[in-house]
Every structure is written in structure tokens, then in C-alpha cells.
C-alpha positions as CSV (number, residue, x, y, z in Angstrom):
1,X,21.2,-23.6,-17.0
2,X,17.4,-22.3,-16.1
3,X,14.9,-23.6,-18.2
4,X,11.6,-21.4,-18.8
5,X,9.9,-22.6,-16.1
6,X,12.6,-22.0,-13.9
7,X,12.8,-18.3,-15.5
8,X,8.8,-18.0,-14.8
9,X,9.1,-19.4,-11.4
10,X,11.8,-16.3,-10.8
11,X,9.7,-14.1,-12.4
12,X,6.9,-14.9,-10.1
13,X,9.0,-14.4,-7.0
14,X,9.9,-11.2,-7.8
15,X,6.3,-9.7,-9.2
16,X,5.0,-10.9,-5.7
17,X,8.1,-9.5,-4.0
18,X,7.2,-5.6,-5.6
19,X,3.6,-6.4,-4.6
20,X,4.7,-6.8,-0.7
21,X,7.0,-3.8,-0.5
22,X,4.0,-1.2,-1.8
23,X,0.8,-2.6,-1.8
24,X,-1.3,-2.1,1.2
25,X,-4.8,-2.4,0.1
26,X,-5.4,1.0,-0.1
27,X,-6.5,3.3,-2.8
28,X,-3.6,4.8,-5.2
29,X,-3.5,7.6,-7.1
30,X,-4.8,5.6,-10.5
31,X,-6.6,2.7,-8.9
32,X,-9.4,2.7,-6.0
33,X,-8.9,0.4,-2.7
34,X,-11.0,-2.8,-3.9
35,X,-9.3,-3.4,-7.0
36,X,-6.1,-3.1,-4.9
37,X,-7.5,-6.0,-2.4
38,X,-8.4,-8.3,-5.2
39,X,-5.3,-7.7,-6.7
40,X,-3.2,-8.7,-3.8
41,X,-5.3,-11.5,-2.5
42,X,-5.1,-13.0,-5.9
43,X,-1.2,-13.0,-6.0
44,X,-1.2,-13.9,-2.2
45,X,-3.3,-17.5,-2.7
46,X,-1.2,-18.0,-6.1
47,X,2.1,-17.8,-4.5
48,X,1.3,-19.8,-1.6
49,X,-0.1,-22.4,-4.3
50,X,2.8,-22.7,-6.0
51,X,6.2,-21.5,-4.1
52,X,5.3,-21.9,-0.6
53,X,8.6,-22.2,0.3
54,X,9.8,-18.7,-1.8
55,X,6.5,-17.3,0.1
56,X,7.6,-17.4,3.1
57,X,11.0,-16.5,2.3
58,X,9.5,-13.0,1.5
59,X,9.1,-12.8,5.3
60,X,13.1,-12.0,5.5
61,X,12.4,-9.3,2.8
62,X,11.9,-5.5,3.3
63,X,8.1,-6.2,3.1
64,X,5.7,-3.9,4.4
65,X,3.6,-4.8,7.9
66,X,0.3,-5.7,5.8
67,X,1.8,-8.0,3.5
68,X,3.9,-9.6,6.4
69,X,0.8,-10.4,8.7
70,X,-1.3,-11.5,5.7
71,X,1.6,-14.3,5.0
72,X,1.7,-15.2,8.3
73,X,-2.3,-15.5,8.5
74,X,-1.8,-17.6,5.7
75,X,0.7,-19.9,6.3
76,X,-0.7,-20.8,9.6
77,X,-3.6,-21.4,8.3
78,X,-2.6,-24.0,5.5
79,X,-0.5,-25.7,8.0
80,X,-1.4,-29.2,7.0
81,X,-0.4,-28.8,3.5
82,X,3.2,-28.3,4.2
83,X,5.7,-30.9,5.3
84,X,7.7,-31.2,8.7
85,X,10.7,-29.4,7.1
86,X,8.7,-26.2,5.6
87,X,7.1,-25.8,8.9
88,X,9.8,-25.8,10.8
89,X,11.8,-23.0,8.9
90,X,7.9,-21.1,8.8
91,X,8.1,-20.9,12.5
92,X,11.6,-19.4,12.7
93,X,10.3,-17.3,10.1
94,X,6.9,-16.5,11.6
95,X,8.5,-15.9,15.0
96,X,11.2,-13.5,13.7
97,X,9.2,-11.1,11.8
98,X,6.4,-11.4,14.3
99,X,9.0,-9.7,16.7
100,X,9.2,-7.2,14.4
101,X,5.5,-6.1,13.6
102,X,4.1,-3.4,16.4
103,X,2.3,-4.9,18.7
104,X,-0.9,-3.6,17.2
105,X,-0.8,-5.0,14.3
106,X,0.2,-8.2,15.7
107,X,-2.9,-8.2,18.0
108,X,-5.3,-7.5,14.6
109,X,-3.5,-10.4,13.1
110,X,-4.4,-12.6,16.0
111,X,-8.2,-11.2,16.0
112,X,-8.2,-12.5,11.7
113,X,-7.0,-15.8,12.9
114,X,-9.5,-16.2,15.3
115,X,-12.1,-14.6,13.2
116,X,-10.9,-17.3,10.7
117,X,-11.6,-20.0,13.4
118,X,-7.5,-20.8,12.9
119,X,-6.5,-22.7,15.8
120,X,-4.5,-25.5,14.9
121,X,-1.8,-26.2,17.5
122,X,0.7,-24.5,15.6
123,X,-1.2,-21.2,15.3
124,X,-1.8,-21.4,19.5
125,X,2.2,-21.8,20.2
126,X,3.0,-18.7,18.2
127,X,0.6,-16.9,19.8
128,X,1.8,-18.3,23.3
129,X,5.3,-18.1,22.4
130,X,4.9,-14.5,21.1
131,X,2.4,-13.2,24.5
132,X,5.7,-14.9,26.4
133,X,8.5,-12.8,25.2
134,X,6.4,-9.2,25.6
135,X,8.6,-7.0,28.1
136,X,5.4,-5.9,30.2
137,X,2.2,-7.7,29.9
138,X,0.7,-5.1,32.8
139,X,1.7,-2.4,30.3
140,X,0.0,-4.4,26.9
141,X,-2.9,-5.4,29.4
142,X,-3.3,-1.8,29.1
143,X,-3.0,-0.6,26.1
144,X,-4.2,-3.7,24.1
145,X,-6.5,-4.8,26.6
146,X,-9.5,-5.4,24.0
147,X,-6.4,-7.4,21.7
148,X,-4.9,-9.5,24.3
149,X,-8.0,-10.9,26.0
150,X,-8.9,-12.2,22.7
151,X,-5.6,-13.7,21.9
152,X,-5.6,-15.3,25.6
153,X,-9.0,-16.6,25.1
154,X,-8.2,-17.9,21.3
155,X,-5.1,-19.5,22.2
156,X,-6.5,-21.3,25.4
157,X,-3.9,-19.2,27.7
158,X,-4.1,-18.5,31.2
159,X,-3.1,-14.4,31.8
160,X,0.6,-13.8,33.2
161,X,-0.4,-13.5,37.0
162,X,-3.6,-13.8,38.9
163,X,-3.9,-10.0,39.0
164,X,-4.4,-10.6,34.9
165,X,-6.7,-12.3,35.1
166,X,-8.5,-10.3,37.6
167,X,-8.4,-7.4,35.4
168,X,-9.0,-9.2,32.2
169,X,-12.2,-11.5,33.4
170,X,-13.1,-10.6,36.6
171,X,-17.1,-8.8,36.6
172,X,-16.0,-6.2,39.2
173,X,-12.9,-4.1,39.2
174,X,-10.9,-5.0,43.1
175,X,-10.9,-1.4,45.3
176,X,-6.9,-1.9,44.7
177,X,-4.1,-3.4,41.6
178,X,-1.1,-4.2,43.0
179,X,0.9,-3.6,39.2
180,X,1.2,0.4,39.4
181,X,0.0,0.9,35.4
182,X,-3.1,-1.4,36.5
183,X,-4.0,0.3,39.5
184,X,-3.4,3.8,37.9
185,X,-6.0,2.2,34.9
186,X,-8.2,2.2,37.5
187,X,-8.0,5.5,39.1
188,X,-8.5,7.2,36.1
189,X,-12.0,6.0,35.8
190,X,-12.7,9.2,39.0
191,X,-9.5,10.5,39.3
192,X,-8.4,12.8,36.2
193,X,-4.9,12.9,37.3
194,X,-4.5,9.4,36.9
195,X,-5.1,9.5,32.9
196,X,-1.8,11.5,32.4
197,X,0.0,8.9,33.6
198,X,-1.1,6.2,31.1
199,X,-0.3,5.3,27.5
200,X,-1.4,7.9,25.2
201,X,-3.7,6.1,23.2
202,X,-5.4,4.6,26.7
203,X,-5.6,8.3,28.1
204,X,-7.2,9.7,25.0
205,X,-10.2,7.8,25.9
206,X,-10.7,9.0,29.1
207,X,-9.7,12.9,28.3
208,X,-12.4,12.0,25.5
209,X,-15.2,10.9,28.1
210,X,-14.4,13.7,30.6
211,X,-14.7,16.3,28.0
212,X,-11.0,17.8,28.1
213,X,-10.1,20.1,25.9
214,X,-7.7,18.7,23.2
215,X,-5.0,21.0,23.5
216,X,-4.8,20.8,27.3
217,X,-4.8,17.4,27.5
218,X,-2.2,17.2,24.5
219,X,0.0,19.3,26.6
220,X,0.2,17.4,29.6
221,X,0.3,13.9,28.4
222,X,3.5,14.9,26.0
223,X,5.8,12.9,28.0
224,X,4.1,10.0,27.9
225,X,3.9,9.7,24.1
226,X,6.3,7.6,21.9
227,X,8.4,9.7,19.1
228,X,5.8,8.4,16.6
229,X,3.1,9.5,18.1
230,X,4.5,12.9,18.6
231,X,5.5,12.8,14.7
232,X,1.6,12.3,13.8
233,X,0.7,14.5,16.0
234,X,2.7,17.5,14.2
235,X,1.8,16.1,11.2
236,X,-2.0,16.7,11.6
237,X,-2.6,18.5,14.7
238,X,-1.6,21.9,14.5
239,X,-5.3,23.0,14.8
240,X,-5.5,21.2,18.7
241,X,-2.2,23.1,20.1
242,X,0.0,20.1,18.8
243,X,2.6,22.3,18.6
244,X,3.2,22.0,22.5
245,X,4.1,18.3,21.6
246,X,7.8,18.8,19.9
247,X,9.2,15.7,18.4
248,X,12.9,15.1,17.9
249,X,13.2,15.5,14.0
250,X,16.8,14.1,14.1
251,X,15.7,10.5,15.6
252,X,13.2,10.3,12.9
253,X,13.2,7.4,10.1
254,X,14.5,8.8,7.1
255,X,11.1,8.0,5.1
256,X,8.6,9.3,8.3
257,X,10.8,12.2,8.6
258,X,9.9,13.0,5.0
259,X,6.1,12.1,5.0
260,X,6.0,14.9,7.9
261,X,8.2,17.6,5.9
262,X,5.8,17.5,2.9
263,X,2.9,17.6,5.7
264,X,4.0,21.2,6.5
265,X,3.1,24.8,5.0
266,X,5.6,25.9,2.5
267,X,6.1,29.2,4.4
268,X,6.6,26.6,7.5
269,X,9.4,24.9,5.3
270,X,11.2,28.0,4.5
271,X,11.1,29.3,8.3
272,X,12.9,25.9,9.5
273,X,14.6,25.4,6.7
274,X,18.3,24.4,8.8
275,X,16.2,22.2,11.0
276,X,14.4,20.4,8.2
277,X,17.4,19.9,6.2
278,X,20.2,19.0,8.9
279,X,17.2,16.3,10.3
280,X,17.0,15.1,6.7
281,X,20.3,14.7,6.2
282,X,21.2,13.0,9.9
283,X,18.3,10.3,8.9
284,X,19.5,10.0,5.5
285,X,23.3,9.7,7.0
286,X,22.2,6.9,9.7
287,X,20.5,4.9,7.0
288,X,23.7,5.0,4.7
289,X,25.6,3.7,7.1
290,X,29.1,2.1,6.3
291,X,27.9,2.3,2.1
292,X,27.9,6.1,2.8
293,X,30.1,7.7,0.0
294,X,30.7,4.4,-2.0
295,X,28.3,4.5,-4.7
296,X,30.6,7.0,-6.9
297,X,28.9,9.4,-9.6
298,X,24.9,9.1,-8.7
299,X,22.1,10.9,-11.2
300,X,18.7,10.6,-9.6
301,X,15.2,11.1,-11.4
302,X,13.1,12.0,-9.0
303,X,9.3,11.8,-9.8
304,X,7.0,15.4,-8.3
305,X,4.3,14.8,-11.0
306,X,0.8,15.1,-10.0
307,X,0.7,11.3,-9.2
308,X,2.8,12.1,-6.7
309,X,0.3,13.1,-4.6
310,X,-1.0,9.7,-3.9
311,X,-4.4,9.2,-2.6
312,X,-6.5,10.3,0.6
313,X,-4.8,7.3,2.5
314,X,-1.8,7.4,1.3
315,X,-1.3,11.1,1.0
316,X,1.9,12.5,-0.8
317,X,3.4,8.9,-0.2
318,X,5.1,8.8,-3.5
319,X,6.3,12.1,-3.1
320,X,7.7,11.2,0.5
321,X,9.3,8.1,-0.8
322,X,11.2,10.5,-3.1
323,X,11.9,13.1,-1.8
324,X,13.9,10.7,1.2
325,X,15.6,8.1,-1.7
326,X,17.5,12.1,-2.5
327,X,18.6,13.1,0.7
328,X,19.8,8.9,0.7
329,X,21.1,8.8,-2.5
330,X,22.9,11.8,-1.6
331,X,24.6,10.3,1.5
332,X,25.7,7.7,-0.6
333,X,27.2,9.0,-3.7
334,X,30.5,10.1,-4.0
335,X,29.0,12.9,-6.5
336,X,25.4,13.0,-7.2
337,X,23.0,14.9,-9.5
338,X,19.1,15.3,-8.4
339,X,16.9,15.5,-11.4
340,X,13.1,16.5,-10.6
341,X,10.3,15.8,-13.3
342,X,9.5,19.1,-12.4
343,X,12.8,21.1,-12.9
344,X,13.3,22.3,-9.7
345,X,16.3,22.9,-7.3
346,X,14.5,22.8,-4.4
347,X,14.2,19.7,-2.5
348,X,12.3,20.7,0.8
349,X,10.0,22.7,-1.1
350,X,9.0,19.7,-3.5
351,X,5.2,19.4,-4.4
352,X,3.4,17.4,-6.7
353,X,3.1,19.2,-9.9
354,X,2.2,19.1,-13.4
355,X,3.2,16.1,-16.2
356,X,5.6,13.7,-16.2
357,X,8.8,14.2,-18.5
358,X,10.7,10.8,-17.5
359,X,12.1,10.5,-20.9
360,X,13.6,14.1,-21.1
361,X,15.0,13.9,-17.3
362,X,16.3,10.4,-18.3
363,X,18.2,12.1,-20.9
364,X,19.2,14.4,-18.7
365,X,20.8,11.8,-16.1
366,X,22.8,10.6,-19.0
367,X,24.4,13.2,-20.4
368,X,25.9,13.5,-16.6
369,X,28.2,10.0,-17.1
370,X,27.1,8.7,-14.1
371,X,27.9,5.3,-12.7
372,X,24.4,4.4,-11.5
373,X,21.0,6.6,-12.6
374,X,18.2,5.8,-10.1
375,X,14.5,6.6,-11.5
376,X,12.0,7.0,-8.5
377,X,8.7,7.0,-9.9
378,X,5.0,5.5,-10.6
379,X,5.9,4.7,-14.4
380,X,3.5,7.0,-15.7
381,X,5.6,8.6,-18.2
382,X,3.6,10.7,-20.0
383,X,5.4,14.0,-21.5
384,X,5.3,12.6,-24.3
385,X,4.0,9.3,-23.3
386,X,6.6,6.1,-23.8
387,X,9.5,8.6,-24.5
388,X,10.9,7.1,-21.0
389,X,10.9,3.9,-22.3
390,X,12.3,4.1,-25.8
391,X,15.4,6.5,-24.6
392,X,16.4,3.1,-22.2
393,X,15.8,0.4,-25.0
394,X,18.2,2.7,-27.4
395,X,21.0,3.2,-24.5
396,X,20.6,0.1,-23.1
397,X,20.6,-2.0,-26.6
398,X,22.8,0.5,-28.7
399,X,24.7,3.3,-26.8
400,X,26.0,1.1,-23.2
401,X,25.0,-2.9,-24.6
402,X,28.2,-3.0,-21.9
403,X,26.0,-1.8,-18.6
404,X,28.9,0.4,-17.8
405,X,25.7,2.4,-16.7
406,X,23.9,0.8,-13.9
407,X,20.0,1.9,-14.6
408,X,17.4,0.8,-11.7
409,X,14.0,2.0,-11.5
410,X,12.7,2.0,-7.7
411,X,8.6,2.4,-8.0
412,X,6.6,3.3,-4.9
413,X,3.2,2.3,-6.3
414,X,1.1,-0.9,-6.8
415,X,-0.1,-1.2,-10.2
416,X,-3.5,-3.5,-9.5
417,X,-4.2,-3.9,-13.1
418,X,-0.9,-5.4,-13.7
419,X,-0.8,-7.2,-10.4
420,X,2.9,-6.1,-10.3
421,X,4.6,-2.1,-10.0
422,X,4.8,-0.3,-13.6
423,X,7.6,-0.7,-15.3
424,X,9.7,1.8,-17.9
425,X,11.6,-0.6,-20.0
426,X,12.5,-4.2,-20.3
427,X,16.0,-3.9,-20.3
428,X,15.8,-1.3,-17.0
429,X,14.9,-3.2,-13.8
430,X,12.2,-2.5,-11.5
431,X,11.9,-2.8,-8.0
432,X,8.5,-1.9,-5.8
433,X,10.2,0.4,-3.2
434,X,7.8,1.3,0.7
435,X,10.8,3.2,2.9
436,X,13.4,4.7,1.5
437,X,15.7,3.3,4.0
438,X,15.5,-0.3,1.7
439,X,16.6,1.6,-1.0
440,X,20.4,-0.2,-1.4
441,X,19.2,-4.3,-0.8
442,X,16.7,-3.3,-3.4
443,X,18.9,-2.5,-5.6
444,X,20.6,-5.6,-5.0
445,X,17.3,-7.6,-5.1
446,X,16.8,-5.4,-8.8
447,X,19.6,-7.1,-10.1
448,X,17.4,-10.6,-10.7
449,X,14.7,-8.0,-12.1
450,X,17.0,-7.7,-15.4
451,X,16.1,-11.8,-16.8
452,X,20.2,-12.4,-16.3
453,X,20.2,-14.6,-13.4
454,X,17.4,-17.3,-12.4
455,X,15.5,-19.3,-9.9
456,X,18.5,-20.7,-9.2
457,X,20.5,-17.6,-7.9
458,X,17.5,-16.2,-6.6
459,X,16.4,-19.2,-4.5
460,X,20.0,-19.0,-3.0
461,X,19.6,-15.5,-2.4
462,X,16.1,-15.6,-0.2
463,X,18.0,-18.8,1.2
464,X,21.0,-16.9,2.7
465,X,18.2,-13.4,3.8
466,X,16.1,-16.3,5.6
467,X,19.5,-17.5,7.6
468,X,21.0,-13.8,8.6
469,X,17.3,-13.1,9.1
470,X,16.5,-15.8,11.7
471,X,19.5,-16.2,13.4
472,X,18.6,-14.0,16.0
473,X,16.1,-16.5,16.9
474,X,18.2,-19.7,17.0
């Protein structure tokens, strides 16, 4: 049986778990970006204080990038305080997620640590062991040239080859490369030809410095650019000709693929309507997967309030997140009811609008029968304020004391005040949701969330994720 300090210890775990899915350190709708780094260190240093072994866990979890990295950064850098067994299972851990992270963000985790003047031994073999196991170093010589000279100098490592090196520290660039990508690098300092043959992000600098005009150079260097970085360029560069750069909608992640609907015109929405909706759907169907169809009779409450709209970093990100958790819920119910805060019947021409009527959509979910009723939302019921809440303590405590109704509440936003995501009810779980795509294991995780099950059952829970997530690696 837990005792309380096992059920606080659980409760811990899982506040810091919602924390990692959707904080990022960036401003939200209700709360500005430094309140929402405070926030997060705070919870950060306190986990690590007292569950070090839980925090690292979180690594296996459906954790966003930022959070990921700043565990890592942290972990390394407290080395000392852990024994020979937590380290050991920290570096299957570290190395697993690490393979994970883009590159990018690997290489601005690496500049922290040196930063940080973190260079225990342990901190130099993941970086090694990491630099090792990338595909092309030529090609990240490239395009991360300014990020892997500083890991190579940080970690005491000698470059790949001698041509590395060359490139890397050498105070005159040879008249010739032998690596193709290195020699066409150096063309494209007086040869403008050379620069479409490069990574995007390392031709943009040199189309920059020569003065070519955006759309031109957007035009030819299409087939050189990842699916991502065709996505943001439709998503923000319309103005520069972007639409000579066509992405392919139907490989987009379900979540992305949303964030880049709700970036178009209305008008532009209704003119590809087919397209937008059969790409939504083929995301939403690959992210299903073998669950698609199982989940029986679905309501959703889907939250297009105001709040919605998120912030100027993270703009329409709660709106995204919602508006992909229905084309997913949708895929995997058997029978499913979408209910918007906002009444409408119109998925791909979702905005954020107006109040927030939880409570009366909440109602509305119920009167449906449903087997499971999934509320999406930031928690800020306020039409009338607490309605949300008091509807789920009556059915919960007095209509369905059975749970014949599963109720979970998946919340895309950090709440910094409370260190934790809002929450509706105490007897509804909440879980912090990022990508749509994590919407099912959250569910699962949500299920802990609800004060019936413990440290115990969670520990072994994060104990079998850790295993099936780092056996790739053993």
C-alpha cells in the first residue's frame, strides 16, 4: 500500500512530466517567457534533487526537444552525485534520446555544456560517442560547421580525417577538397553555382551575401531542402515566391501538418479543401496505426477559444494541437463526435474565437454515451467560469461513480504560476499534451493522473518505457 509520501512522490513525477511535454520557455497566451523559465528551471533542479532516477526516466517519455536537452545538460553535469548504477542506465538513456534530437539542437546543447565549463569524462564520451555515429561528418562539417568545431575542441577530439581538420582549423582554405560537399563549400565563395548545391540553410548565406533575390534563389535550391524546411517555407513565405517550393502535405506529421493548415488564408483553405483534408486524414491514419478503429464511441471537446491563439512564438499552437488530436481521434474511434467551444462544423476552417463554454460542451459530450470524452484545452473555462469543473465532480461523484465513462483532459499549455498544466477537475485527469501524435500513451500515462495507482505502479511503468526505449542501443 502507498503511503503519502509515496503518493507525493507520484505526484511529483507526473506534474514534472506535463511540464516537459509543453513547456518550452516561451511566452503563452496568459503568461510572458521569463515567468515560464523560472518556472521550469525551478521544477527541473527540484526533480533532479529528489527523483534523479524518475528524472531521467522522463527521457523515454514523449518529452519535447527543450526539456530533453535541458535533462541531459543536467545530468551530465551532476555526474558525481549519482552512483555507478544511475549512471550507467543515464548513458543508455542520454545516448538514446540524443539520437533522437536534430542535430541542431544537439550541437546548442553541446555549446551550454561547454559554456557551463562541463567536461567531466563522461560529458566528453557522449559527445565522442554521439560525433562517431553521424552518417556524414563532411556533410555536418557543413552545415554545423560553427557547432561541430566547438564540440571537437570541447571534447578534446581530433576531426574525422585530415581533410577535417584542414577545413575546420587550417588559416588558409587549400586551392582543392577532395570530399565533394567540402570542395563545393569552397567554390561557392566565387562560384554562384556552387551554392545550389549545398544544404539550404548553408546556401542561404551565400545567396544572402551575393544579393540574390529571395524568390530566385528559393526556386532553384528546392531540391535540396528537407520536407521541413519546405513546410516552413509555405508556412511563412508566400510573400518571397515560396510557392515554387511544394511540400508533400501527405508525408507531413500529423501535428506540423496542422500548424501549417491554420497558417493559411481561409479562402486558401476552402480552394484546397480535398488536399488539406485527405493530407489530414493520411497523417492522422499513419499515427493511429494498429489502435485505428479500436477506441469505440469517442466525444471530443475541442478548445477554438481566443487562448487558442497562443502567443507570437508559439502562434495558434493550441489550436494546432487541436485541431490534429480530431482528425486522430477520428481515425481511432469506432464512432466519434467533435465538439468545438465554438459551435462549429467546420474543422479546417477552425479559428480562435470568442469565450470558453467547457462546461456546456462537456454537457454536450455526455449526453452522446460515449465510451471515452477527450477535452483538449488550456483549462480556462470561463462561460460561466468553473461550470467545466462542477459538471465533472457531479458525473464523476454521482451520475458514473462506476467510470463506465472514461474522461481525460489533454492540455497543450504550461501553466507557470502553477508550475504544472491547468486542470478542470480533481476527479478528471490531466495530461500536458506537445504533438498530437502522443495523444494515446498519454492517455495511458493519464491514468496515474487520477490518485488510483502510486509510485509504485508508476515507477514500474517509466521502468518498462526506459527498457523498450533503450534497447535499440544495447
Amino acid at each position: 500500500m502507498d503511503t503519502q509520501h509515496d503518493l507525493v512522490a507520484a505526484e511529483d513525477v507526473l506534474l514534472f512530466v506535463n511540464a516537459a511535454i509543453t513547456a518550452t520557455g516561451q511566452r503563452e497566451f496568459h503568461t510572458g517567457a521569463e515567468e515560464q523559465r523560472l518556472s521550469l528551471d525551478f521544477l527541473h533542479a527540484y526533480m533532479l534533487g529528489n527523483y534523479r532516477e524518475l528524472y531521467a526516466a522522463a527521457l523515454a517519455l514523449d518529452i519535447n526537444d527543450h526539456n530533453a536537452a535541458l535533462i541531459i545538460h543536467r545530468l551530465l553535469a551532476t555526474g558525481r552525485e549519482a552512483t555507478a548504477e544511475q549512471r550507467r542506465v543515464e548513458g543508455r538513456l542520454i545516448a538514446r534520446r540524443l539520437v533522437l534530437l536534430p542535430p541542431q539542437r544537439v550541437y546548442r546543447l553541446f555549446r551550454a555544456l561547454r559554456q557551463a565549463k562541463v567536461n567531466n569524462r563522461r560529458t566528453r564520451a557522449v559527445v565522442r560517442d554521439w560525433i562517431a555515429a553521424r552518417p556524414d561528418p563532411a556533410f555536418d562539417a557543413v552545415k554545423y560547421r560553427g557547432g561541430l568545431k566547438e564540440a571537437l575542441r570541447h571534447a578534446h577530439l581530433a576531426p574525422a580525417s585530415e581533410e577535417l581538420g584542414t577545413f575546420f582549423f587550417a588559416a588558409r582554405t587549400p586551392a582543392r577538397f577532395a570530399t565533394p560537399i567540402l570542395d563545393t563549400w569552397r567554390r561557392a565563395h566565387y562560384e554562384q553555382a556552387a551554392l545550389y548545391e549545398l544544404p539550404y540553410t548553408v546556401a542561404e548565406g551565400f545567396a544572402a551575401r551575393r544579393g540574390i533575390a529571395r524568390g530566385d534563389f528559393l526556386e532553384r535550391i528546392a531540391p535540396r531542402m528537407t520536407r521541413l524546411e519546405q513546410l516552413r517555407l509555405q508556412e511563412s513565405g508566400r510573400s518571397h515566391r515560396a510557392g515554387a517550393v511544394r511540400a508533400d502535405l501527405s508525408r507531413m506529421p500529423l501535428t506540423r501538418l496542422a500548424t501549417y493548415v491554420l497558417a493559411l488564408a481561409p479562402a486558401d483553405r476552402v480552394a484546397r479543401r480535398a488536399e488539406l483534408t485527405a493530407a489530414l486524414r493520411s497523417a492522422a491514419r499513419r499515427a493511429a496505426g494498429p489502435q485505428q478503429g479500436s477506441w469505440g464511441r469517442v466525444a471530443a471537446v475541442l478548445d477554438d477559444s481566443y487562448s487558442a491563439s497562443g502567443s507570437g512564438q508559439k502562434r495558434r499552437r493550441p489550436l494546432a494541437v487541436a485541431l490534429a488530436c480530431h482528425y486522430l481521434l477520428q481515425a481511432l474511434a469506432a464512432d466519434y463526435t467533435p465538439l468545438w467551444t465554438s459551435g462549429s462544423d467546420d474543422p479546417l476552417l477552425s479559428r480562435p474565437f470568442g469565450a470558453t463554454p467547457l462546461g456546456r460542451r462537456i454537457v454536450d459530450a455526455l449526453d452522446t454515451r460515449p465510451d471515452r470524452i477527450l477535452i483538449v484545452s488550456d483549462g480556462w473555462d470561463n462561460a460561466p467560469p468553473g461550470l467545466a469543473a462542477e459538471v465533472l465532480r457531479i458525473w464523476r461523484t454521482r451520475l458514473d461513480p462506476d467510470r463506465s465513462t472514461s474522461i481525460v483532459h489533454l492540455n497543450p499549455v504550461y501553466d507557470a504560476e502553477g508550475f504544472d498544466v491547468r486542470r478542470l477537475a480533481p476527479t478528471v485527469p490531466t495530461a500536458g499534451i506537445r504533438d498530437a501524435e502522443d495523444l494515446p500513451a498519454l492517455v495511458e500515462l493519464a491514468a496515474f493522473a487520477e490518485g488510483r495507482t502510486g509510485l509504485a505502479e508508476l515507477t514500474q511503468h517509466l521502468a518498462a518505457r526506459t527498457a523498450t526505449f533503450t534497447e535499440v542501443t544495447t
